[in-house]
PLY file of the C-alpha trace (Angstrom):
ply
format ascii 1.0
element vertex 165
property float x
property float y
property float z
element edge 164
property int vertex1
property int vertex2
end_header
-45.66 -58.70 -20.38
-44.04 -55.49 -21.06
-41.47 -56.07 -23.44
-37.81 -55.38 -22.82
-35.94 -52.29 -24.96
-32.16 -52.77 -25.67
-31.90 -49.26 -26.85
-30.87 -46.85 -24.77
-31.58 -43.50 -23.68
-29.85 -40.79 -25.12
-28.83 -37.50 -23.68
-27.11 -36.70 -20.13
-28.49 -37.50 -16.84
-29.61 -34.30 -14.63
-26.32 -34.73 -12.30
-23.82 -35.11 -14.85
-24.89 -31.61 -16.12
-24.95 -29.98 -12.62
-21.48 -31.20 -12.27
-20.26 -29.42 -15.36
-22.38 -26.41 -14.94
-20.35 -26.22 -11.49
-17.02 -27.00 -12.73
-17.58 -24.32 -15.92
-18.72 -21.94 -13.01
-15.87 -22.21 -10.70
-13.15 -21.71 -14.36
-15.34 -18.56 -14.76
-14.86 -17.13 -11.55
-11.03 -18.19 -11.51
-10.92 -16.51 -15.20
-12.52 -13.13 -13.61
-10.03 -13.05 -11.21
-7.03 -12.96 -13.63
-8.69 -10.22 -15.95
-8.74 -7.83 -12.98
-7.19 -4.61 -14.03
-3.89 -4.74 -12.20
-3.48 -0.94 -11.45
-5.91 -1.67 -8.60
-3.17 -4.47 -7.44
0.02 -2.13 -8.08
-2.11 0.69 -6.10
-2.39 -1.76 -2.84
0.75 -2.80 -2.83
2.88 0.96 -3.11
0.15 2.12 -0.45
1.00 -0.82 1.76
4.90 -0.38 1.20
4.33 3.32 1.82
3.05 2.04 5.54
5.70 -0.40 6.16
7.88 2.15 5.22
6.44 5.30 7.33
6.50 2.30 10.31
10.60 1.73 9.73
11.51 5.35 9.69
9.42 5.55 13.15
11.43 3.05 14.13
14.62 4.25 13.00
14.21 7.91 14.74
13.32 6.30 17.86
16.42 3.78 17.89
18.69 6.76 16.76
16.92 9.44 18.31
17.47 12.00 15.74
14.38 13.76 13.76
13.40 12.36 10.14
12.46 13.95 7.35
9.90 12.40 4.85
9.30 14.00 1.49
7.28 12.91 -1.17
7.94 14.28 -5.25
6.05 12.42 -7.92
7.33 9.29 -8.47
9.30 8.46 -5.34
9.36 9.67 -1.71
12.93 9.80 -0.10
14.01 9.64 3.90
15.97 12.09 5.16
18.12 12.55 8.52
17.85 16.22 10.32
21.20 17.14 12.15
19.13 20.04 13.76
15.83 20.46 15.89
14.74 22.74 12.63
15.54 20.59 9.89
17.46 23.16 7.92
19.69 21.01 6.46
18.82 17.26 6.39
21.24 14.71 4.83
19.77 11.21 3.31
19.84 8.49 4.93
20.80 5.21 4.66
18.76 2.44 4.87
20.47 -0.07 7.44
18.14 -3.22 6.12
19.23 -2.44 2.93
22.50 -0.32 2.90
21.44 1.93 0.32
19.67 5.83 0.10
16.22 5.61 1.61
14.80 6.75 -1.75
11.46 4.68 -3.07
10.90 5.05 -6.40
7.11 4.29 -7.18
6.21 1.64 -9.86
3.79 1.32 -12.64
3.09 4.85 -12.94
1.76 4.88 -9.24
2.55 8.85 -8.24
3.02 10.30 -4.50
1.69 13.55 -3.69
1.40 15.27 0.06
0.77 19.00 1.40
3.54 18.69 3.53
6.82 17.17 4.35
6.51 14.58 6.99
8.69 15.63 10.19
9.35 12.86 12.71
10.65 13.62 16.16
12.79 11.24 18.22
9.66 9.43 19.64
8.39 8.81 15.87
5.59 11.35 16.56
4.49 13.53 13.84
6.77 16.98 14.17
7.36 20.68 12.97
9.82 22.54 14.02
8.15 24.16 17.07
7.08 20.57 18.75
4.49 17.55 18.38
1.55 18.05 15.80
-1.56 18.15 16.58
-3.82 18.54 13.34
-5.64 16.02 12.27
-4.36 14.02 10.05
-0.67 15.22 10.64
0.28 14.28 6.88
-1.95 12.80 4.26
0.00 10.88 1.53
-2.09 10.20 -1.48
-1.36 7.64 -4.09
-2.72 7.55 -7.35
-2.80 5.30 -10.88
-5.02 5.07 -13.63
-7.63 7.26 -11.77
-7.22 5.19 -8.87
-6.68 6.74 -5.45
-5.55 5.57 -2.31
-4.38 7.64 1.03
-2.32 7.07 4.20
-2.93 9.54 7.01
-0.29 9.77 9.74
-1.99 10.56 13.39
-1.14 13.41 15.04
0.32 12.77 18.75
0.55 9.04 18.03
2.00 8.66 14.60
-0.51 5.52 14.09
-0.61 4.94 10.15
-4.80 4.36 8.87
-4.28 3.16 4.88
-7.82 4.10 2.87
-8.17 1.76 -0.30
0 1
1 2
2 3
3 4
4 5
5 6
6 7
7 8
8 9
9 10
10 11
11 12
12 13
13 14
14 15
15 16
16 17
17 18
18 19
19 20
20 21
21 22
22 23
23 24
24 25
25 26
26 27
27 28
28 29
29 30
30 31
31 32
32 33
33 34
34 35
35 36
36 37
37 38
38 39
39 40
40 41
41 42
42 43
43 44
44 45
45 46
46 47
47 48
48 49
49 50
50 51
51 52
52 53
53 54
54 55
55 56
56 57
57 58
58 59
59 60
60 61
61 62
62 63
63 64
64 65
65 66
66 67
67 68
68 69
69 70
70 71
71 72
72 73
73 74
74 75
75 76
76 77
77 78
78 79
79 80
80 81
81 82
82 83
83 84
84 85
85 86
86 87
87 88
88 89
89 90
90 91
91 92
92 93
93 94
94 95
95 96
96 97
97 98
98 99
99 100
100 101
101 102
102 103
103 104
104 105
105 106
106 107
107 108
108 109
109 110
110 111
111 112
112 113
113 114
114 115
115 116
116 117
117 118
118 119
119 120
120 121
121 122
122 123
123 124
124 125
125 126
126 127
127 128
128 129
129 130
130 131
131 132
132 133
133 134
134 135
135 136
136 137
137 138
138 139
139 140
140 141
141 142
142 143
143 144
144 145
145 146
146 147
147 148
148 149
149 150
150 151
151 152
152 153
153 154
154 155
155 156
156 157
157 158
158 159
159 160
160 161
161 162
162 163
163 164
């Protein structure tokens, strides 16, 4: 006869410790998330207002058929309207979602730099002052923070927007 123990083993069982290795994994991986530097974030999201943004004036010279003017300075980019075909003297516009300038001012230090004005015609097409551009890209928008950079090309012919994070 083998005789019977009423102690008991001490110590964890092999599954209770897999489950708390997994559940101490999973905090670890939330934890990484949230110590992300957010200038990466704050970079994304200006470059994908900058696109939304490109996509409304489009829209705008189309449905007025006048010529837009897109300049970039800095810290903010601002829309313009052109009265003429040569853009001599453009006014601002007004936003009609929002009712105010179409002026953008860039956050968290993000700053706006292109070559070039951006000259829409009244198709939304990628302009100058003699007709439809054809270089490739038409206008190249870079964004930058904290040594970050980020671009949005504008297509020549097209006007299609291509965002590289």
């Amino acid at each position: 006869m083998h005789p019977t123990s009423t102690r008991r083993a001490s110590g964890h069982s092999l599954l209770e410790l897999t489950v708390v290795a997994a559940v101490v994994g999973v905090l670890a991986s939330v934890a990484a998330v949230g110590f992300q530097q957010p200038s990466g974030q704050y970079l994304t999201l200006e470059t994908d207002q900058l696109r939304r943004n490109l996509s409304h004036v489009q829209m705008l010279a189309i449905s007025r058929s006048q010529r837009m003017k897109l300049s970039a300075n800095g810290d903010h980019y601002a829309v313009q309207a052109c009265e003429s075909s040569a853009c001599t003297a453009p006014v601002t516009l007004t936003d009609p979602a929002t009712g105010r300038p179409f002026t953008v001012a860039l956050q968290n230090g993000a700053r706006i730099t292109s070559a070039a004005p951006l000259y829409l015609d009244t198709l939304g097409r990628p302009a100058s002052a003699t007709g439809v551009v054809t270089s490739d890209p038409a206008v190249r928008f870079q964004l930058t923070l904290d040594g970050r950079t980020t671009q949005v090309d504008v297509a020549p012919l097209t006007g299609g927007l291509r965002a590289t994070y």
